[in-house]
N, C-alpha and C positions, 0 to 999 in steps of 0.2 A: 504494500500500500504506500502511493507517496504523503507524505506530510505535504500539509499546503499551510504555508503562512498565515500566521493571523494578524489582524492589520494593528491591535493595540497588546502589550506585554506589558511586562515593569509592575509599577505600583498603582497606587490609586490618586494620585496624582496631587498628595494635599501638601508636598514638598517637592523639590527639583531631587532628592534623594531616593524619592517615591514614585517620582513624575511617571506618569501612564508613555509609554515607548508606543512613538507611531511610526512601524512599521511601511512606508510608501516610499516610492522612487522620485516621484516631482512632487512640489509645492503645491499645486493644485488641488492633488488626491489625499494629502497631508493634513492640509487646512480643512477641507470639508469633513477627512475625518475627525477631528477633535470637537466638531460643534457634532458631528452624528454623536460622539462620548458623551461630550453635556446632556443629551437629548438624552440618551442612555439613563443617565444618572440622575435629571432634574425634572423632565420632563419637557413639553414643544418650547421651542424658542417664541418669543410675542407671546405668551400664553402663562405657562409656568416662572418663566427666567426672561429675561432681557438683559442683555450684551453692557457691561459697566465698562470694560479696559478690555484690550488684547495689547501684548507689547512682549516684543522679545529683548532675551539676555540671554549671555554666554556665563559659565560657570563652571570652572575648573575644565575648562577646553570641549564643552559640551556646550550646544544650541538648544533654549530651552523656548517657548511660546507660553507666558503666564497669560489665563485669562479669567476673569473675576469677570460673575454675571448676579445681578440683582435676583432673588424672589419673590416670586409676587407673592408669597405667606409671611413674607418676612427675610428679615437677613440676606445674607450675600455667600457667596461661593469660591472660592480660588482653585484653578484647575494648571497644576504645570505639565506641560507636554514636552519632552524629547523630541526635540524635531532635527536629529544630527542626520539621521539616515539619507532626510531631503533638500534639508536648508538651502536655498540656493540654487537648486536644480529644476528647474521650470521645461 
């Protein structure tokens, strides 16, 4: 049987220690996945969560994408993503 990839690993992403690994070749496919993650974990975008910050940083030679998104029940979210696999490669 072959193993097929899965597009997110790592942690659960509430540190860059922990950050959720997005597995994707281009930037494109990288970025939409981390908002399918939120979706995942919060619930639809406009609905449950709405978008606070997206900003990247580098951290001990790693490319990370933190994104903090409002709830609409309350409180707020921080989500870090590993994005070394595709940074840059569009």
């Amino acid at each position: 049987m072959i193993a097929v990839p899965t597009l997110f690993s790592g942690g659960n992403g509430e540190t860059a220690k922990s950050a959720v690994v997005i597995n994707a070749s281009r930037s494109a496919v990288g970025v939409a996945a981390e908002y399918r993650y939120v979706e995942q974990v919060c619930g639809k975008r406009d609905v449950d969560w709405t978008l606070e910050m997206q900003m990247q940083t580098t951290e001990e030679e790693e490319e990370y994408d933190v994104v903090t998104v409002n709830l609409t029940k309350g409180g707020s979210r921080t989500f870090w993503f590993d994005i070394t696999a595709f940074f840059g490669k569009f």
